[in-house]
MDAnalysis code that builds the backbone (N, CA, C; Angstrom):
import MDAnalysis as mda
import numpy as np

u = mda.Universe.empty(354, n_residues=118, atom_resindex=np.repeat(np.arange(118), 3), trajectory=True)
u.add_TopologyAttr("name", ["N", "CA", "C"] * 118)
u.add_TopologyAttr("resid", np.arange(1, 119))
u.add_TopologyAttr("resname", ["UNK", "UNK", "UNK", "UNK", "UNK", "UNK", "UNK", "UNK", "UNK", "UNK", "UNK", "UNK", "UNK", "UNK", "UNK", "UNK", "UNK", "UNK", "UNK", "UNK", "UNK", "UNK", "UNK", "UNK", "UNK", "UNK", "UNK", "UNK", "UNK", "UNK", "UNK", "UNK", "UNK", "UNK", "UNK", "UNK", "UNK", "UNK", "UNK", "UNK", "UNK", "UNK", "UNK", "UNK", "UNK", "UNK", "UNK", "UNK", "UNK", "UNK", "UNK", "UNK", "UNK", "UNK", "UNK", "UNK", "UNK", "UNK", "UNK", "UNK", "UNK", "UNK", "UNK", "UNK", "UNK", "UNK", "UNK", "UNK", "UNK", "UNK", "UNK", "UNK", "UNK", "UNK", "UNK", "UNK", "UNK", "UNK", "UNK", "UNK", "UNK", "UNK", "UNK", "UNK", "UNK", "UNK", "UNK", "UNK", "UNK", "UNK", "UNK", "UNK", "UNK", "UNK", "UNK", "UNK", "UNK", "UNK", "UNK", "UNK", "UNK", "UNK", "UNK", "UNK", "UNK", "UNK", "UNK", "UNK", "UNK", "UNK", "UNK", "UNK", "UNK", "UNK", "UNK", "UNK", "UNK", "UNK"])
u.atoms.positions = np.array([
    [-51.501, -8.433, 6.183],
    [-50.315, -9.184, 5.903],
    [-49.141, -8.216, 5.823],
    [-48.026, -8.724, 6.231],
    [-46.805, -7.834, 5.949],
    [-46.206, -7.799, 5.203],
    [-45.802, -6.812, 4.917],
    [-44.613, -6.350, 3.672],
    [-43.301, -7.184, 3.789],
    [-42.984, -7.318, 2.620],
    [-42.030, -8.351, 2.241],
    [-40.351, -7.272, 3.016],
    [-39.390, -7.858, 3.588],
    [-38.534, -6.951, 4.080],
    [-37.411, -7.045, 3.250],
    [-36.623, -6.256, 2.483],
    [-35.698, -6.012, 1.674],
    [-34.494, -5.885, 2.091],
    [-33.464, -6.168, 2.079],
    [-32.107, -5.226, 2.632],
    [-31.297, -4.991, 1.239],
    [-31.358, -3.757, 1.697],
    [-30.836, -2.912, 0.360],
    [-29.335, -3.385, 0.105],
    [-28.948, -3.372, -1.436],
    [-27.488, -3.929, -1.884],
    [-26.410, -3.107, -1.220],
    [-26.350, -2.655, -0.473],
    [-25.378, -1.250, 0.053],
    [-25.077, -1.562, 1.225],
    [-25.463, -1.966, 2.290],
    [-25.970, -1.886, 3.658],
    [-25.363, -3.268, 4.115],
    [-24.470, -3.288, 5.048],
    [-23.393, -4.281, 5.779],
    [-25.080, -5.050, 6.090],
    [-24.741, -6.618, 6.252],
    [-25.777, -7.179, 7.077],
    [-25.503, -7.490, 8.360],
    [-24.697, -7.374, 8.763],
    [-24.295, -7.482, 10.016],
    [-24.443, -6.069, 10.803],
    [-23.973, -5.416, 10.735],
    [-24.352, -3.707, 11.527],
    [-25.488, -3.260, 10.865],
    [-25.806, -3.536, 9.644],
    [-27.020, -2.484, 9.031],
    [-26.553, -1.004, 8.269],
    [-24.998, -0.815, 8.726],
    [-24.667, 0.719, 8.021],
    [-24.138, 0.783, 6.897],
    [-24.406, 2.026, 5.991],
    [-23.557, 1.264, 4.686],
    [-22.580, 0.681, 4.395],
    [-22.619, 0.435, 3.572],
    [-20.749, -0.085, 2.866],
    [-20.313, 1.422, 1.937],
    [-19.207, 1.551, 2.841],
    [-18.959, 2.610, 1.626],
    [-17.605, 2.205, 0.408],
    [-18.259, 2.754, -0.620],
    [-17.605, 2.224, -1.892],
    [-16.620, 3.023, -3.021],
    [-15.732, 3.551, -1.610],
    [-14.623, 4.449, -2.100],
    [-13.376, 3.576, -2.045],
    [-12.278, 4.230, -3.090],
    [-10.813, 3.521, -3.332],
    [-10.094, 3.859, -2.337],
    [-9.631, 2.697, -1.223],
    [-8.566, 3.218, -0.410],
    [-7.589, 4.027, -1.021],
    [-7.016, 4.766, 0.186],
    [-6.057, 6.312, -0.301],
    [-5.105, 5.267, 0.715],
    [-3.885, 5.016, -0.090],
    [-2.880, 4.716, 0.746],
    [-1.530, 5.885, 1.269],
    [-1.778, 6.859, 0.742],
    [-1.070, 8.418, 1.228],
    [-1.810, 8.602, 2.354],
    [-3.213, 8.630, 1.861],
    [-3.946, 9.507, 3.383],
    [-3.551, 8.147, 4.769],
    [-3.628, 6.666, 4.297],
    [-2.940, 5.897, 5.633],
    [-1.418, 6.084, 5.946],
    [-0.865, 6.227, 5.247],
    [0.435, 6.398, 5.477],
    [0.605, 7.964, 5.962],
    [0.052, 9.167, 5.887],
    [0.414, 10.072, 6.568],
    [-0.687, 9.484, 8.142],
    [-2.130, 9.234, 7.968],
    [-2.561, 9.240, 9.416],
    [-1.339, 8.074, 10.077],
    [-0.470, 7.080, 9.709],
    [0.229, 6.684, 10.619],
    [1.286, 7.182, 11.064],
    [2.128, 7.996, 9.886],
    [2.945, 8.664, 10.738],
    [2.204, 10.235, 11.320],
    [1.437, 10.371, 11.485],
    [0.992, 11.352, 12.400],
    [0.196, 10.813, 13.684],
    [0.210, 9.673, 13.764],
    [0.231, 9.238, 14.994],
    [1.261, 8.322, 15.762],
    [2.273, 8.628, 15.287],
    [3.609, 7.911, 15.801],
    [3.727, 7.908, 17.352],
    [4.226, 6.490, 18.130],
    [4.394, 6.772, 19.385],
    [5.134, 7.663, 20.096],
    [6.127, 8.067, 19.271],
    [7.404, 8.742, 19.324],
    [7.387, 10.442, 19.080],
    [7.768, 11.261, 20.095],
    [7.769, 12.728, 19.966],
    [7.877, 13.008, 18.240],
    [7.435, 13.581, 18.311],
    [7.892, 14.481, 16.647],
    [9.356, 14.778, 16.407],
    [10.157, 15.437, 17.429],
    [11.099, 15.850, 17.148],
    [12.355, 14.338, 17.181],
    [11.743, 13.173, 17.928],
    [12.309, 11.881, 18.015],
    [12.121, 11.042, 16.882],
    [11.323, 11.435, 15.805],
    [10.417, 10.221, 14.662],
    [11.789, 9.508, 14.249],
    [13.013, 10.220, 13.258],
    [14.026, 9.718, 12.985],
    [15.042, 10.264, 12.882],
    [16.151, 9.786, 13.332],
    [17.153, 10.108, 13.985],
    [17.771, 10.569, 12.705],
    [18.716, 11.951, 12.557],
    [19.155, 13.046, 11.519],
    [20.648, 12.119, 11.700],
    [21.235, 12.268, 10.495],
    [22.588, 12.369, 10.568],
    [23.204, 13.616, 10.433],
    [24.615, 13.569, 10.776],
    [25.492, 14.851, 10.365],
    [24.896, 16.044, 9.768],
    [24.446, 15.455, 8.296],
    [23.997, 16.447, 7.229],
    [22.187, 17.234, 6.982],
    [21.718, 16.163, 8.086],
    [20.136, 16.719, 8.632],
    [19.496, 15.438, 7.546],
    [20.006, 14.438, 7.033],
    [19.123, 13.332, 6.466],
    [18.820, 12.604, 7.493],
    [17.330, 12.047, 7.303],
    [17.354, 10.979, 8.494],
    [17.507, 9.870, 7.815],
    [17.406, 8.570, 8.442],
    [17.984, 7.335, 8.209],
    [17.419, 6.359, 7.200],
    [16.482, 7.079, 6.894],
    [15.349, 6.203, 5.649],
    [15.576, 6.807, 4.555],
    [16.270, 8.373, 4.732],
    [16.699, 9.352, 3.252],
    [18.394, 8.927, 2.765],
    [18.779, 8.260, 3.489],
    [20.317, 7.911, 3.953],
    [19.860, 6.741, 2.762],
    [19.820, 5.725, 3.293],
    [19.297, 4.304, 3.146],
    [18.596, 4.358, 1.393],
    [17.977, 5.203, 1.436],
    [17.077, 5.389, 0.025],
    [18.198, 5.953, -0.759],
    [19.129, 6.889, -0.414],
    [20.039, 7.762, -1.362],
    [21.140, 6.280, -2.135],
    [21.300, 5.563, -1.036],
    [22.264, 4.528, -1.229],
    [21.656, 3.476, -2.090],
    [20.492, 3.318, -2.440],
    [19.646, 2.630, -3.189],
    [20.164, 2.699, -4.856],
    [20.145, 1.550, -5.600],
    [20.444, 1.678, -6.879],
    [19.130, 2.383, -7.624],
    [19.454, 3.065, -8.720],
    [18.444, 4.004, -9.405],
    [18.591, 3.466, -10.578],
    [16.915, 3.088, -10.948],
    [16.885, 2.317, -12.912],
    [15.466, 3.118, -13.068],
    [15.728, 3.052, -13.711],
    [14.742, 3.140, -15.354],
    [13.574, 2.345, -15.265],
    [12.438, 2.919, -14.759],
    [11.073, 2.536, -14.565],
    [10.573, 2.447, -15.407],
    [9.962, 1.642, -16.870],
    [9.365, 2.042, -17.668],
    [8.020, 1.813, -18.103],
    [7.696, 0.682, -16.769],
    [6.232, -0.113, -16.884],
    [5.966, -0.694, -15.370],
    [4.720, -0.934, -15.267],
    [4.629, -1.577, -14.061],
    [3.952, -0.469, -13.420],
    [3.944, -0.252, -12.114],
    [3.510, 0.446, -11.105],
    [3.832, 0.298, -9.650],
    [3.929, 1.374, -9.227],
    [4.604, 1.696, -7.501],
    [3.767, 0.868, -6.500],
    [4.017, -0.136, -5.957],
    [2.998, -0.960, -5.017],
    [2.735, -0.539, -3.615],
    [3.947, 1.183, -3.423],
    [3.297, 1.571, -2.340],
    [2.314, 2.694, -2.277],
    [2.259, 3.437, -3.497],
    [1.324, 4.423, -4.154],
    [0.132, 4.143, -5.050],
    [0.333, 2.714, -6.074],
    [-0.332, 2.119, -7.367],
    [-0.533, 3.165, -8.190],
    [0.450, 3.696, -8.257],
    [0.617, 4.583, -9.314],
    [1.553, 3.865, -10.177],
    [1.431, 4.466, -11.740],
    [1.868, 3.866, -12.506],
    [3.540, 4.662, -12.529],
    [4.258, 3.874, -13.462],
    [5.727, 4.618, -13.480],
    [5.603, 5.280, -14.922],
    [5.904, 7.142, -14.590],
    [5.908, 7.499, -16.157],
    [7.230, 6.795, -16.714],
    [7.310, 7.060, -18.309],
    [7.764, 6.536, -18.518],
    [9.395, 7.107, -18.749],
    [10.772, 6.007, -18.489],
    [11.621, 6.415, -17.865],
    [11.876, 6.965, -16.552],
    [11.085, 6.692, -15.996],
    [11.124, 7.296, -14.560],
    [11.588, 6.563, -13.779],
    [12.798, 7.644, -13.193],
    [13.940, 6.730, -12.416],
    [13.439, 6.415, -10.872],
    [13.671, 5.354, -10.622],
    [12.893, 4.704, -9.048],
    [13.879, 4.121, -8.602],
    [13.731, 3.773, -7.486],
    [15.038, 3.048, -6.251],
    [14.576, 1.265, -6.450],
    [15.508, 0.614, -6.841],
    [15.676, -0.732, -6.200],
    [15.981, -1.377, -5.489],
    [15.470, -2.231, -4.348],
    [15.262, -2.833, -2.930],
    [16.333, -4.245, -3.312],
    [17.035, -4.624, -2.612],
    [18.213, -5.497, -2.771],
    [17.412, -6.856, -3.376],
    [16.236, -6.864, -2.975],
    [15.179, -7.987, -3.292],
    [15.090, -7.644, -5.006],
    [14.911, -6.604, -5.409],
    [14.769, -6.080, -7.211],
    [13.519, -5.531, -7.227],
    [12.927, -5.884, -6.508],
    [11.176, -4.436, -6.686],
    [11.973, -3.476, -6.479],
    [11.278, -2.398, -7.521],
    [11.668, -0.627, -7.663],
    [10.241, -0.436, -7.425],
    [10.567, 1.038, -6.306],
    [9.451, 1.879, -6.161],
    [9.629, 3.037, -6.926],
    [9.036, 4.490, -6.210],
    [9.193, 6.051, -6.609],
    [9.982, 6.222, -4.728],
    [11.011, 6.741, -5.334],
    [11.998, 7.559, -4.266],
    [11.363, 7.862, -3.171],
    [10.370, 8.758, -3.117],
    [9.770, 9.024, -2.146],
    [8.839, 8.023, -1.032],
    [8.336, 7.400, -2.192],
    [7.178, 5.876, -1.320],
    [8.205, 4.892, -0.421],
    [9.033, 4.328, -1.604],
    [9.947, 3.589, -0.135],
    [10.995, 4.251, 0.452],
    [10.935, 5.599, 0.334],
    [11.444, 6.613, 1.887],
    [10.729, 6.534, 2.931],
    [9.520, 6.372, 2.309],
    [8.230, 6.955, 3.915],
    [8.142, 5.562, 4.427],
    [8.309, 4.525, 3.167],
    [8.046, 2.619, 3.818],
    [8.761, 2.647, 4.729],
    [10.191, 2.895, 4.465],
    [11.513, 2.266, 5.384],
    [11.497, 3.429, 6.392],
    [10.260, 4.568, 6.476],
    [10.736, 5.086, 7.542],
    [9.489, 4.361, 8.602],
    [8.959, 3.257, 8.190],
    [8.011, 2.765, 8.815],
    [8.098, 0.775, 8.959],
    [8.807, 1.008, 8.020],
    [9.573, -0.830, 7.799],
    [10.156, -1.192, 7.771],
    [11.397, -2.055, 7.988],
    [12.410, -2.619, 7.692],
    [12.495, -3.681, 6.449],
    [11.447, -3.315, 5.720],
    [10.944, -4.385, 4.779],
    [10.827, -4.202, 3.629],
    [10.658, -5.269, 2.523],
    [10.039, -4.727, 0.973],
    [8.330, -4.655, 0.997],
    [7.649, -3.865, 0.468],
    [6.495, -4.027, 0.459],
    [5.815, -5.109, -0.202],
    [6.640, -5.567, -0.923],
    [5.955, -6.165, -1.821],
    [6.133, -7.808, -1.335],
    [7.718, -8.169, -0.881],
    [7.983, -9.574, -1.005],
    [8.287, -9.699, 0.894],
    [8.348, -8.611, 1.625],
    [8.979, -8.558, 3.066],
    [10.434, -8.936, 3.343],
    [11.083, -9.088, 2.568],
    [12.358, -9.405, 2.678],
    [12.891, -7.694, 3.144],
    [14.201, -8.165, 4.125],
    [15.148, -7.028, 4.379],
    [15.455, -6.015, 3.492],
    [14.985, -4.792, 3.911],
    [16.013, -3.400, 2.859],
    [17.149, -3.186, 3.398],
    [16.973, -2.999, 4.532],
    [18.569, -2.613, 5.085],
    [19.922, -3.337, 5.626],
    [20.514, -3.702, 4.818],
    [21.166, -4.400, 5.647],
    [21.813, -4.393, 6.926],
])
């Protein structure tokens, strides 16, 4: 008689290969996309005058508050506390840097998709 056949708690049932049960890294996707940009390297975004490109422009012009709770929805990192972050005309605040790299990849809020730039 045959052995009873098991499929182990781990193991996709459809392919058979594991499931792996690590926390997406949304840095490590956001650099593999901009390191595979369609666009030359030296073309990614266009510099102004002063050598900012157009997403550091855009972010500088951003209102700056007082983060004191909550968390960054493009990092999920938490906001220390007082920590000054940029607000999106929509009112989600990120960290300076996260919706620099968004808007150098979106025209959008991450959170609600409404317009950043006008």
């Amino acid at each position: 008689m045959a052995s009873p056949y098991y499929l182990a708690i781990n193991t996709n049932i459809v392919s058979g290969s594991p499931i792996i049960d690590e926390s997406f890294n949304l840095d490590e996707a956001l650099t593999m996309i901009t390191n595979t940009s369609s666009t030359p390297p030296d073309q990614d975004q266009p510099k102004s005058h002063d050598g900012q490109t157009n997403s550091e422009l855009t972010v500088s012009s951003l209102p700056t508050v007082a983060a004191t709770e909550g968390r960054c929805t493009v990092c999920m990192e938490n906001f220390l506390q007082a920590f000054p972050g940029k607000q999106v005309p929509c009112g989600h605040v990120f960290h300076a840097t996260c919706i620099s790299t968004w808007i150098s990849l979106s025209n959008s809020c991450p959170v609600c998709r409404s317009g950043v730039i006008a």
